[in-house]
N, C-alpha and C positions, 0 to 999 in steps of 0.2 A: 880145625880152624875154619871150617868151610861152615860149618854150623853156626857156628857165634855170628860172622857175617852174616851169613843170611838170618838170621834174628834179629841186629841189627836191623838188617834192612826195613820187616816186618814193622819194627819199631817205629821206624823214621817213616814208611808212607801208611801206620795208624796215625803218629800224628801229624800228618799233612793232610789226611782224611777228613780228619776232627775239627782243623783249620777249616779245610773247606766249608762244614755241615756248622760251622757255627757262623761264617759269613753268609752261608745260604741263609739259613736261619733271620740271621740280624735282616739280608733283607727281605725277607718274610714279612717281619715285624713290621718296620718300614714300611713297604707297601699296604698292612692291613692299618695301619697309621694314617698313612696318606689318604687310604679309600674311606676313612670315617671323615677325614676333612672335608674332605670332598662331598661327599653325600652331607654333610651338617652344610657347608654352604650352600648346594644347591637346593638342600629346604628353607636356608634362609631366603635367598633368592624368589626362589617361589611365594614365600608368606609376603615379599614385599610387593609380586606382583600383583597378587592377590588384594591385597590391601589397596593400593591403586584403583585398581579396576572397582572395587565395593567405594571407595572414595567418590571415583569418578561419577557410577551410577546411581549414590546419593545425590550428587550436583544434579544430574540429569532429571532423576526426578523432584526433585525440589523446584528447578526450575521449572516443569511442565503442570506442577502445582501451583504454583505463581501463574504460569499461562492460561491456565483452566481458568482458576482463580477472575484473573482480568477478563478473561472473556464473557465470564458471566455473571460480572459487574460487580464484584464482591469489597472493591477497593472504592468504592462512591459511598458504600454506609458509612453512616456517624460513628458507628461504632468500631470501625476500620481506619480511621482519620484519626489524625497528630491535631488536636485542639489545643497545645498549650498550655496558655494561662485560661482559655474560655470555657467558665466551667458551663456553662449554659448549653455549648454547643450549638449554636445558631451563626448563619450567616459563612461566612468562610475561614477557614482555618485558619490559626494563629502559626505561620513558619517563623516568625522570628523571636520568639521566644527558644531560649535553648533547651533542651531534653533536661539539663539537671534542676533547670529554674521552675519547670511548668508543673502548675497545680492541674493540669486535667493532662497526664500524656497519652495514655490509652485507655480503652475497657478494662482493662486487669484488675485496675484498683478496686474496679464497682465490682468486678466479680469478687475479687478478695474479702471487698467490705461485706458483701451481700452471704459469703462462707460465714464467717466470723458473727454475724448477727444471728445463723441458724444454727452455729452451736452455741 
């Protein structure tokens, strides 16, 4: 009689053992769940800061290019100037003509047209 019980017994704390090692287990999983989240946010995070900062010191240099720019007088040429309707380009800028109205808005076009003639 004494045998059977203690078999029993064996029986009942394997599976209480089993119980245990599969909740260990689950949170095992879990945890290696959570630490991929984890580390996937914080790369995202990072690529946003990243991006920012490359935003930001686009702006920055663009603007010290505009400054350069003006200081060494590059925005006084005709060819830098909003003429408008005036395709002559003489005398002062045409500002009240609007950008979608004006037959002269920048250099672009004449470089455009000056492509197009060389092929």
């Amino acid at each position: 009689m004494e045998r059977s019980w203690a078999r029993r017994r064996a029986g009942a704390v394997l599976v209480v053992i089993l119980g245990v090692l599969f909740i260990l287990s689950l949170l095992a999983v879990t945890f290696a769940q959570v630490n991929a989240l984890d580390r996937s946010v914080a790369c995202s995070y990072l690529d946003d800061v990243r991006a920012r900062l490359v935003a930001r010191a686009g702006v920055e240099w663009a603007l010290a290019q505009v400054s350069a720019s003006a200081d060494r007088g590059l925005f006084f040429e005709p060819a830098m100037q909003y003429w408008g309707s005036d395709v002559s380009e003489s005398g002062s800028p045409d500002w009240s003509t609007p950008l979608e109205l004006a037959s002269n808005p920048d250099n672009s076009r004449k470089q455009d047209l000056l492509v197009r003639e060389l092929l």
